[in-house]
TIVEX-499455 format. One record per residue (C-alpha): residue number from 1; x, y, z. Coordinates in nm, 2 decimals, always signed. Example, Ala and Ser with C-alpha at 12.3 -4.5 7.8 and 13.67 -1.06 7.14 Angstrom:
2
 num      u      v      w
   1  +1.23  -0.45  +0.78
   2  +1.37  -0.11  +0.71
***
This chain:
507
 num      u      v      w
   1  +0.00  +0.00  +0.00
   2  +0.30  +0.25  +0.05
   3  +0.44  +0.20  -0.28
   4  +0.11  +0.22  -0.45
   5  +0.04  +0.53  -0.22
   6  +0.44  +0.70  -0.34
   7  +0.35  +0.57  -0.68
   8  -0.01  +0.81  -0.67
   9  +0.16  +1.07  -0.52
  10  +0.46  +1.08  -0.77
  11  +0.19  +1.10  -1.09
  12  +0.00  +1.43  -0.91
  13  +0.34  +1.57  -0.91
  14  +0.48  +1.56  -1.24
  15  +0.14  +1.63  -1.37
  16  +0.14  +1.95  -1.21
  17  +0.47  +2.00  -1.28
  18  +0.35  +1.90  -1.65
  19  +0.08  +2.16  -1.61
  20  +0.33  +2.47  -1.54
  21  +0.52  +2.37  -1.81
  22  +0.30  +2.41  -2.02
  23  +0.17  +2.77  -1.90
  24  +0.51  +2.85  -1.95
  25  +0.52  +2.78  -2.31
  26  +0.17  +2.91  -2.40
  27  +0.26  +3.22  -2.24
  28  +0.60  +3.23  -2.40
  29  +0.48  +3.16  -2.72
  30  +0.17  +3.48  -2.67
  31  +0.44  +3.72  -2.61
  32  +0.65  +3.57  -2.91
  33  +0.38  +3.65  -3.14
  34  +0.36  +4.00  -3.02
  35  +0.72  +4.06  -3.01
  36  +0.69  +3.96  -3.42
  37  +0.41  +4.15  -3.48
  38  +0.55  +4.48  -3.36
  39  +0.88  +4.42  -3.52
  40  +0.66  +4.39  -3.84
  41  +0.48  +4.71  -3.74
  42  +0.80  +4.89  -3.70
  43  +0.94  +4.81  -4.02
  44  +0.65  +4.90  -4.21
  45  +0.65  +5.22  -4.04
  46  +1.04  +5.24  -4.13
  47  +0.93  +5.18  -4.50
  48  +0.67  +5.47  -4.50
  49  +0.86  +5.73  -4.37
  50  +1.18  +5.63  -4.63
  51  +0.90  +5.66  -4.90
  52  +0.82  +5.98  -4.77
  53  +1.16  +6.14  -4.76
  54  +1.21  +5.99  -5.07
  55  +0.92  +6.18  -5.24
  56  +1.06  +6.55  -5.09
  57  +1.38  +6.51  -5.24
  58  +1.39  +6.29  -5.55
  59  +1.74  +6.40  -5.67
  60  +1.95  +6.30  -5.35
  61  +2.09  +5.92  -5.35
  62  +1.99  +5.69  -5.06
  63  +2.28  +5.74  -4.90
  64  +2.24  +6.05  -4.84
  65  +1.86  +6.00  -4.78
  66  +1.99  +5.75  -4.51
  67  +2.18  +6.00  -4.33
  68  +1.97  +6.30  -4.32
  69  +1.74  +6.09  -4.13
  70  +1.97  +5.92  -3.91
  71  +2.04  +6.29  -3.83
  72  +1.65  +6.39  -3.78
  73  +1.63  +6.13  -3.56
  74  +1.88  +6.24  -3.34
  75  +1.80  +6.61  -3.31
  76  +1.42  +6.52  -3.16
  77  +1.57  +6.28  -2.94
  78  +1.80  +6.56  -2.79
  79  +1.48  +6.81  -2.83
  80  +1.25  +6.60  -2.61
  81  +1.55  +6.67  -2.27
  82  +1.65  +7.04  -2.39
  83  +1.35  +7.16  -2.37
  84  +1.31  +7.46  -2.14
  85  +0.97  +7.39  -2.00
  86  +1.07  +7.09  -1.85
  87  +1.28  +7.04  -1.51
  88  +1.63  +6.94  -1.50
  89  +1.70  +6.57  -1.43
  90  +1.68  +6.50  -1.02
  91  +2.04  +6.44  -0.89
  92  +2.12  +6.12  -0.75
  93  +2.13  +6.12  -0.37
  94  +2.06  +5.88  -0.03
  95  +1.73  +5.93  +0.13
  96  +1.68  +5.87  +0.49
  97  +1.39  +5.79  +0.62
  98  +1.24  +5.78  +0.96
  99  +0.95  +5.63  +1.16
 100  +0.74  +5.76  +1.44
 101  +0.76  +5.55  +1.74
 102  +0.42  +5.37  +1.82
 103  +0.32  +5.36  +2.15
 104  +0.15  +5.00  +2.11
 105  +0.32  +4.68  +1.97
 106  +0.12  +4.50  +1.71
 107  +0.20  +4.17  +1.62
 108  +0.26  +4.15  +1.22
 109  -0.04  +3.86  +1.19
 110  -0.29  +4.08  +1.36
 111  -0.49  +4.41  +1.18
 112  -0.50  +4.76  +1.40
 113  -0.86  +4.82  +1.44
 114  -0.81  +5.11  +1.62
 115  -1.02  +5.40  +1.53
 116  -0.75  +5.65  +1.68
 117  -0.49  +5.44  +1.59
 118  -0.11  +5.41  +1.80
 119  +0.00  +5.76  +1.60
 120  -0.31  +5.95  +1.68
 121  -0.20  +6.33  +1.79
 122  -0.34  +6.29  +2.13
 123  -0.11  +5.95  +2.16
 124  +0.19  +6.10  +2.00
 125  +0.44  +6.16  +2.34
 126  +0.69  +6.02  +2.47
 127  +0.71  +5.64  +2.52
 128  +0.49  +5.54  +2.80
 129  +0.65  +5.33  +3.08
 130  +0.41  +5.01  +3.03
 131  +0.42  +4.69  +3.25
 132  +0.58  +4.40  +3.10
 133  +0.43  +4.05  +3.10
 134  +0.66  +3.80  +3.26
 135  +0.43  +3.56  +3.11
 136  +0.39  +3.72  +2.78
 137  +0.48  +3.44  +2.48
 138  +0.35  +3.63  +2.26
 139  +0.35  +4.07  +2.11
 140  -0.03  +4.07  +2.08
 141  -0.02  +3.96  +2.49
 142  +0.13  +4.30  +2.54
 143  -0.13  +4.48  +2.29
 144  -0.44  +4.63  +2.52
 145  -0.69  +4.58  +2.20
 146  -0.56  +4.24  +2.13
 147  -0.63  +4.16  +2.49
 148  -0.99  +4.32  +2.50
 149  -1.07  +4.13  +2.17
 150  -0.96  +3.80  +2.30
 151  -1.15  +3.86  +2.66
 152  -1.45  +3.94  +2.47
 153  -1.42  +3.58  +2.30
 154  -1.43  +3.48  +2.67
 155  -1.71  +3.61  +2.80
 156  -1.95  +3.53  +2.45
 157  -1.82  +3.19  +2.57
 158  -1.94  +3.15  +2.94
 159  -1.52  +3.14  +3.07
 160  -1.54  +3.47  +3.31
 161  -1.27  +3.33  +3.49
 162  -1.00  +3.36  +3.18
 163  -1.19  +3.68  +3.07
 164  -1.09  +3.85  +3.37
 165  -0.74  +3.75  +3.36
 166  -0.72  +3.92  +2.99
 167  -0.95  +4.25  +3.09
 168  -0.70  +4.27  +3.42
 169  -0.41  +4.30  +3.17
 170  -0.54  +4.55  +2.93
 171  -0.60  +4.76  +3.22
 172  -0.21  +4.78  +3.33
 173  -0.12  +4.86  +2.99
 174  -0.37  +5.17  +2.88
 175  -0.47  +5.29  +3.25
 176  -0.17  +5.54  +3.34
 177  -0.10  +5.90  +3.34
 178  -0.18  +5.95  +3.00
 179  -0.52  +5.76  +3.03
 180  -0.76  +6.09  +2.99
 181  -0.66  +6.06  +2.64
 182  -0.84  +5.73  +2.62
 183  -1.10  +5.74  +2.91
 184  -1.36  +5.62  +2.68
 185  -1.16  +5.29  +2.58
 186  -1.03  +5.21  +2.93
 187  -1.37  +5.27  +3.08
 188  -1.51  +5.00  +2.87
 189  -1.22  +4.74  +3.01
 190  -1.35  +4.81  +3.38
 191  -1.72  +4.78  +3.27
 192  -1.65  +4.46  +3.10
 193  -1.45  +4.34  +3.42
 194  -1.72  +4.40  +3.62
 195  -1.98  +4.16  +3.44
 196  -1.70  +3.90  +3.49
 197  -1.67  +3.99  +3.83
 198  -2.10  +3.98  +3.92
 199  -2.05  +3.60  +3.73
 200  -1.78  +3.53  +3.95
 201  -1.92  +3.64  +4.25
 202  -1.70  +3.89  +4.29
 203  -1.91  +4.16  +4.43
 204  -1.67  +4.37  +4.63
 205  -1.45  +4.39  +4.32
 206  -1.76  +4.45  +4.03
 207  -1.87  +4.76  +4.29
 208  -1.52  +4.89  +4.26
 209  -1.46  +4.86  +3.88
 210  -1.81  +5.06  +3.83
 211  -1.73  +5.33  +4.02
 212  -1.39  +5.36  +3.84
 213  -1.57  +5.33  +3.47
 214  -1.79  +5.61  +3.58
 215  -1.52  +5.82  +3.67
 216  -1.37  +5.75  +3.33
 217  -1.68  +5.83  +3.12
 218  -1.76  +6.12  +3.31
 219  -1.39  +6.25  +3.26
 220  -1.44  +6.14  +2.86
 221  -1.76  +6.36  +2.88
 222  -1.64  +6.64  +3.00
 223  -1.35  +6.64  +2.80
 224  -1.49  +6.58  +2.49
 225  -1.85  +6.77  +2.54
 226  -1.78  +7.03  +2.29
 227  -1.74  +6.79  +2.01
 228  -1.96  +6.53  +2.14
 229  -2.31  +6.47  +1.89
 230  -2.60  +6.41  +2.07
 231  -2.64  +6.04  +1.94
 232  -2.29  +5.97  +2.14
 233  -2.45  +6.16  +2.45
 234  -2.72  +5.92  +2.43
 235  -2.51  +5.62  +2.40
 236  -2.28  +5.79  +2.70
 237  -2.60  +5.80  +2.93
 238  -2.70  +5.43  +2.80
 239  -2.36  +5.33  +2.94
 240  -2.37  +5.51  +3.28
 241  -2.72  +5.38  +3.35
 242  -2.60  +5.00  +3.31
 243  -2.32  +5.06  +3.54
 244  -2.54  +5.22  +3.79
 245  -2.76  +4.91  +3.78
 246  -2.52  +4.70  +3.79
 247  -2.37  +4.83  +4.10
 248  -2.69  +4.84  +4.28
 249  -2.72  +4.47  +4.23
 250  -2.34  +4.41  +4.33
 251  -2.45  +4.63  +4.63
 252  -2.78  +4.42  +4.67
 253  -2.58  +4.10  +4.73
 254  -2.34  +4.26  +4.95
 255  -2.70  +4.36  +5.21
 256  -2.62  +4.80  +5.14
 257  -2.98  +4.81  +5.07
 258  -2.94  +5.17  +5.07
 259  -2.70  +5.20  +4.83
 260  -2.83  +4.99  +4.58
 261  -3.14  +5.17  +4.58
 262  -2.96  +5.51  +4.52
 263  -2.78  +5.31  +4.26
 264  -3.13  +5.17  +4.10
 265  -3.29  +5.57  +4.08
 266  -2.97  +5.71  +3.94
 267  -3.01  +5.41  +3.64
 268  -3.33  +5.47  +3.60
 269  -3.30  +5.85  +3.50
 270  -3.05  +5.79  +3.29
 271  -3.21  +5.45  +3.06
 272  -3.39  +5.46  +2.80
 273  -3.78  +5.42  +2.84
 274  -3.77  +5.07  +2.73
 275  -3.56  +5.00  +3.00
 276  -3.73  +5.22  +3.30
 277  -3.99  +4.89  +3.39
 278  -3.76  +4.64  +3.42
 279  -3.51  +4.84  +3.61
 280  -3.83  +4.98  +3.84
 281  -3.89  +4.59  +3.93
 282  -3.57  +4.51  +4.02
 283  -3.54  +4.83  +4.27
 284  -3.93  +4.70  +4.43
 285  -3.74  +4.35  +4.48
 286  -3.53  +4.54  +4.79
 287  -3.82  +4.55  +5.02
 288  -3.81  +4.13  +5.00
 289  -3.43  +4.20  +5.04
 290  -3.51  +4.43  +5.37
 291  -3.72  +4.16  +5.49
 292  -3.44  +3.91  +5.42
 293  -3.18  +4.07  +5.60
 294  -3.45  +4.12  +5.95
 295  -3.54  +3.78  +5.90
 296  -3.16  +3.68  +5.90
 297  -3.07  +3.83  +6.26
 298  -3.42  +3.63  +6.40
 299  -3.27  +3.29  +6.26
 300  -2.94  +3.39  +6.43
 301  -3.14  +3.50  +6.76
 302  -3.30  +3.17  +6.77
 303  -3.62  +3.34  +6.71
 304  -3.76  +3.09  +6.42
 305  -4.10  +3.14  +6.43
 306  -4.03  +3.56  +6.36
 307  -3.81  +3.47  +6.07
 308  -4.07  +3.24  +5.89
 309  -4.31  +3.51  +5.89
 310  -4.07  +3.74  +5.76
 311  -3.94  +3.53  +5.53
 312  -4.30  +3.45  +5.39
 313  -4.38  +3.81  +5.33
 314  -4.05  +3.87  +5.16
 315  -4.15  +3.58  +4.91
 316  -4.49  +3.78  +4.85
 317  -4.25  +4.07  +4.70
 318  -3.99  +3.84  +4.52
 319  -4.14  +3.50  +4.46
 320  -3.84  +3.37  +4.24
 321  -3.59  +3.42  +4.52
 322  -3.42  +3.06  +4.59
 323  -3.29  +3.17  +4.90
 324  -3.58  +3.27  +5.09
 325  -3.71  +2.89  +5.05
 326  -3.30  +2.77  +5.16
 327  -3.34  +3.03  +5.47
 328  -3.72  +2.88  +5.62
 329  -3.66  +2.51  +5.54
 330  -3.36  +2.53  +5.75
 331  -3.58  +2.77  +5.99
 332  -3.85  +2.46  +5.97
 333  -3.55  +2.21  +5.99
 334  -3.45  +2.39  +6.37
 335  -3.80  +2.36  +6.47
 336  -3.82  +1.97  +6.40
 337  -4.11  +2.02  +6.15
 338  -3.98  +1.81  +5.89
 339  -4.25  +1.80  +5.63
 340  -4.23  +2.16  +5.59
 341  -3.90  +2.17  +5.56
 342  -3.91  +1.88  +5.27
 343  -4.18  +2.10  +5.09
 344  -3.94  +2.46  +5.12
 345  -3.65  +2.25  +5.00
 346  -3.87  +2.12  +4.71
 347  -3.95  +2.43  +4.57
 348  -3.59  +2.57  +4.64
 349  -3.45  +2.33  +4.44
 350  -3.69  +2.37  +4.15
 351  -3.62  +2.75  +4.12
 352  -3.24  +2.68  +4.12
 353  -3.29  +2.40  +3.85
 354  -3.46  +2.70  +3.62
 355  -3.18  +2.97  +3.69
 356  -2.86  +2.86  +3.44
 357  -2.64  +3.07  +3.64
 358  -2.66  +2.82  +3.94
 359  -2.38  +2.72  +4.13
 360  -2.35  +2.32  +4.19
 361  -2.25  +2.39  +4.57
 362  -2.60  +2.57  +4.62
 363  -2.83  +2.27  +4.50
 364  -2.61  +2.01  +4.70
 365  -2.64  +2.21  +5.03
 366  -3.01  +2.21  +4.94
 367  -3.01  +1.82  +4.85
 368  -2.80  +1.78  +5.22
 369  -3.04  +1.99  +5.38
 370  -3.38  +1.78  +5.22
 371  -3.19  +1.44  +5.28
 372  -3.14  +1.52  +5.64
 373  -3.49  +1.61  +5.70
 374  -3.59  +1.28  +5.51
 375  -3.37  +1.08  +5.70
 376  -3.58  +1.22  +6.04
 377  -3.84  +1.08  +5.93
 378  -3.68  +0.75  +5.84
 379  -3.75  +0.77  +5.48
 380  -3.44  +0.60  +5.38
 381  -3.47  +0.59  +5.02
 382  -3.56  +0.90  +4.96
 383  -3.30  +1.04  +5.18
 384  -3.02  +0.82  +5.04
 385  -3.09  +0.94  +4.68
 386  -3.06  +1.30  +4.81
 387  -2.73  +1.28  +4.98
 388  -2.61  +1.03  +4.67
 389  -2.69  +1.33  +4.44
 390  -2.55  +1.60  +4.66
 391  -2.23  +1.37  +4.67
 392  -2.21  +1.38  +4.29
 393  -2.24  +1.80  +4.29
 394  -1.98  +1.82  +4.58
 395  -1.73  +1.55  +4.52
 396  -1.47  +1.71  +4.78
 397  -1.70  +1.71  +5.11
 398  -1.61  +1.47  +5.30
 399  -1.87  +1.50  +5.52
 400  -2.15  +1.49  +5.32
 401  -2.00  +1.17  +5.22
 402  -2.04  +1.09  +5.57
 403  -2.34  +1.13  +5.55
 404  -2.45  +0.91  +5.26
 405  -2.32  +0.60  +5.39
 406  -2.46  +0.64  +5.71
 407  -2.77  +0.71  +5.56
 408  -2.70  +0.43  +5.31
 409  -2.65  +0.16  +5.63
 410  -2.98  +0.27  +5.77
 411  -3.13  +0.20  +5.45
 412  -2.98  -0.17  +5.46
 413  -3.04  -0.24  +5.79
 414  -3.39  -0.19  +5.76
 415  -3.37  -0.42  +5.46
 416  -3.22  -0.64  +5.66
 417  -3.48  -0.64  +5.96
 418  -3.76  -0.67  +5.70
 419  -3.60  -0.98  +5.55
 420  -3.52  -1.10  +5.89
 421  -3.87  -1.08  +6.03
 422  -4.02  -1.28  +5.70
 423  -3.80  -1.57  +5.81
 424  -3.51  -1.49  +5.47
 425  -3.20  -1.52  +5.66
 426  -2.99  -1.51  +5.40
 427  -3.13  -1.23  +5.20
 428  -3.10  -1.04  +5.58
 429  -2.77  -1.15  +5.60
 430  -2.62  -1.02  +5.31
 431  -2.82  -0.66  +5.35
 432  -2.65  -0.68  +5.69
 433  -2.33  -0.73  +5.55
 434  -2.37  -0.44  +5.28
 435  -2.43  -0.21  +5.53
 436  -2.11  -0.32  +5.77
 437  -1.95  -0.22  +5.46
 438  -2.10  +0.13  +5.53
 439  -2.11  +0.13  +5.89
 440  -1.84  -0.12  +6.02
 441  -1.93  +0.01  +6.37
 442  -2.28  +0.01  +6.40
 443  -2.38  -0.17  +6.71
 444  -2.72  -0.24  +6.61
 445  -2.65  -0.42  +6.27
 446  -2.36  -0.63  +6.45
 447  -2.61  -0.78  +6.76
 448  -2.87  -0.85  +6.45
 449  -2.59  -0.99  +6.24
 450  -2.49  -1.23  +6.53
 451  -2.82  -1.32  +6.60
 452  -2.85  -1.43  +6.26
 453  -2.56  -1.65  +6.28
 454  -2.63  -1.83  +6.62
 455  -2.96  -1.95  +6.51
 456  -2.83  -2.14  +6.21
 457  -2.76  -2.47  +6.38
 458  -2.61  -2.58  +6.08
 459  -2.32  -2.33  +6.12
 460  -2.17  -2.53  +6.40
 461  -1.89  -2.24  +6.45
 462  -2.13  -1.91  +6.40
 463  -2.13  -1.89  +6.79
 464  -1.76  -1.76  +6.79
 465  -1.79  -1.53  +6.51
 466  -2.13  -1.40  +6.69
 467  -1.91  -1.33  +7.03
 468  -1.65  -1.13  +6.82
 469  -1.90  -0.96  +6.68
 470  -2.03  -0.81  +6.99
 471  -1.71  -0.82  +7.16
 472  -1.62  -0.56  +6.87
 473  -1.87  -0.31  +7.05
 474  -1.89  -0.42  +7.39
 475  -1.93  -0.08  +7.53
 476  -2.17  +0.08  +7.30
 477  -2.40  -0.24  +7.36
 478  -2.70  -0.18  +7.67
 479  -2.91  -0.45  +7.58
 480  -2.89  -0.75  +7.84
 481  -2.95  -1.01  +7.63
 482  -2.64  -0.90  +7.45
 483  -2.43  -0.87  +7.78
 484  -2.52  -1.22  +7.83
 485  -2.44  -1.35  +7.53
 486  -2.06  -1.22  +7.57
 487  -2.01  -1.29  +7.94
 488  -2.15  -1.60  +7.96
 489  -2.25  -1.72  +7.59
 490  -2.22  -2.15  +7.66
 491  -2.53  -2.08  +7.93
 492  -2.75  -1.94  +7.65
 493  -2.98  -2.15  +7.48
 494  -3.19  -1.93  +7.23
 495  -3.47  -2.10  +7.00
 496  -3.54  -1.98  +6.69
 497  -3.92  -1.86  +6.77
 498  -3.72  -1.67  +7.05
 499  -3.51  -1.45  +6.81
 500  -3.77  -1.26  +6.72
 501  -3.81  -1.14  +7.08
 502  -3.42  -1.08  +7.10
 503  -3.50  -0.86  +6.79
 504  -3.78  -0.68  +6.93
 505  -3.57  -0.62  +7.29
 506  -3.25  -0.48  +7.10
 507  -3.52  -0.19  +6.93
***
């Protein structure tokens, strides 16, 4: 197969090589043909004018004919560069040339779309002192725009986290002494940085980098409001009214309720009308936030009872909120109502499955928080499937993991006691043994287990392994039948309609 394969690929190349070959010649042979054809032209023309000259002066030879035109020929040749209208010949001479420094590095691969572009008059001083890169590996990694470009790419992707990183590093390049002359640009960098920030949940940081893009588009505005159109004005206010509401929210999640709200009017007088009902429900959802924040300080008072009525108006005001249901099922959880607190975590979890945005660590504290309140109430299976999914959202808690396979024993012990009371020892025995697995401590499961093998009569040995069983837990074990059984186990007899009465004396 390789030799037919060389074979193929030697034929493609000396056809193509074939194929230039001939261009070469039919291209040759088209300027041939008009090479001849204006030598033909030229001696025709030749041939005219000699018949001409010929005609004005019959009586001279064609020698002399031959000469006085060699002659003509030679004074318009020297008439066409002594002729006074024209300039005299340039003398030869070096030229230098120079090149204004740019104040950006562009990589040769990439295009400048730069509207004011590195040489723009307001750019053109000195070099600026710009931050290298240790990590730099490549000329557009030190170029602001580049940078922006690529960290736009980021975010139309979902990855804040590497967005950020490339915003961050735009901003040490352009914002310096000289950034007034670019306000407008910089200011987008911080305003970008903040949505990555909100995403992130970053809100300490996305209140700080709105603040600093409204500085810069204010000191844009006022530097440029002469020549500023009213369309750009427009699109100036457009961008000072998403800052403000996005620092209210940033300010909403850190509990300024104040702030935000300040934040919400100032947005709202600068949006367009479009905008004005949407940003007006967002500033009513701060009462439910109020209400949130009062209800917080009962829970931590102990005062349950005061924070579920709290936290039940604030759901009147902002039904969609996820974590008004988190805050009363765990208020419902304190007060041992268990059902409540199943049908709060319920509808938590399915407002958190309809938001995208979700974090995995908020529906697995939820999932915890139902499977504990399932597992009051001894409803193993469904409390088991909770803590199995919670597990699989929050791989690295190690005691939620705990949890689960306590949870999971429970769930094969009672198994195990059902199959034990029907009379299937062995199908008890091996749920018995699945949950040791689980639980290799569990006293309860260990004095069943033993049980189990003591009143197989076949097993002539079970007896010893049943008094290393409870031996295991001697001092977690109360039940005197048990005590017996280790202290004194060769003056036990125990009949197998008796073992159900063991059973019911160890519960």
């Amino acid at each position: 197969m390789r030799v037919v394969g060389s074979i193929e690929g030697c034929g493609v190349q000396n056809a193509k090589k074939q194929w230039v070959e001939d261009k070469k010649q039919h291209e040759y042979a088209v300027h041939e043909e008009r090479i001849l054809d204006w030598e033909e032209k030229e001696k025709v023309a030749a041939q005219m004018l000699e018949e001409e000259e010929q005609q004005d002066q019959p009586c001279s030879s064609n020698a002399a004919s031959s000469t006085e035109t060699k002659r003509r020929a030679q004074r318009s040749k020297q008439a066409i560069f002594q002729d006074p209208s024209l300039p005299p010949p340039r003398s030869s001479n070096v030229v230098k040339m120079t090149f204004t420094k740019t104040t950006r590095p562009t990589p040769a691969r990439a295009d400048n779309t730069d509207k004011l572009g590195p040489n723009d008059p307001e750019r053109s001083k000195p070099m600026l002192k710009r931050i290298t890169n240790p990590d730099a590996v490549d000329i557009g990694e030190q170029n602001p725009l580049w940078l922006k470009d690529r960290a736009d790419k980021y975010v139309q992707v979902g990855d804040f986290q590497s967005a950020e990183a490339a915003y961050s590093a735009a901003i040490s390049l352009d914002d310096d002494e000289y950034v007034d002359t670019i306000a407008d640009r910089v200011a987008a960098y911080y305003s970008n940085r903040s949505l990555c920030y909100m995403q992130l949940g970053c809100h300490k940081k996305c209140e700080s980098d709105c603040r600093r893009a409204m500085e810069l588009l204010e000191e844009h505005h006022a530097r440029h409001s002469h020549t500023l159109e009213p369309s750009q004005i427009g699109a100036l206010q457009a961008r000072m009214s998403r800052l403000y509401a996005r620092r209210a929210a940033a300010r909403a999640q850190l509990g300024n309720v104040q702030g935000s709200r300040s934040d919400f009017e100032d947005a709202i007088r600068r949006c367009a009308p479009e905008h004005e009902e949407a940003l007006g429900i967002d500033m009513h959802k701060l009462g439910a936030l109020e209400l949130k924040l009062a209800a917080d300080a009962n829970f931590k008072a102990a005062e349950y009872q005061l924070a579920l009525d709290k936290y039940a108006q604030a759901k009147l005001i902002d039904p969609t909120n996820s974590a008004l249901c988190s805050n009363s099922a765990l208020c419902w959880l304190s007060l041992g109502q268990m059902e409540q607190c199943i049908q709060e975590c319920t509808e938590c979890i399915q407002l958190l499955d309809q938001d995208s945005r979700v974090k995995p660590e908020q529906i697995g504290k939820i999932l915890a928080r139902r499977g504990s309140a399932y597992a009051e109430l001894t409803q193993w299976q469904q409390a088991h499937h909770d803590f199995q999914r919670a597990c699989s959202l929050l791989p690295a808690n190690k005691q939620l993991k705990a949890d689960r396979d306590r949870v999971g024993a429970a769930l094969h012990r009672s198994a195990a006691d059902t199959s034990f009371a029907q009379g299937d020892m062995e199908l008890a025995l091996a749920e018995y043994d699945n949950g040791l697995e689980l639980e290799p401590e569990d006293p309860k499961m260990l004095v069943n287990l033993s049980l189990i093998h003591i009143s197989e009569p076949t097993r002539l040995l079970s007896i010893s392994y049943a008094v290393f069983c409870l031996k295991k837990k001697k001092k977690k074990l109360t039940n005197p039948l048990a005590i017996l059984l280790i202290t004194s186990p060769s003056k036990i007899i125990i009949k197998i309609d008796e073992l159900f009465l063991a059973i019911e004396l160890i519960y």
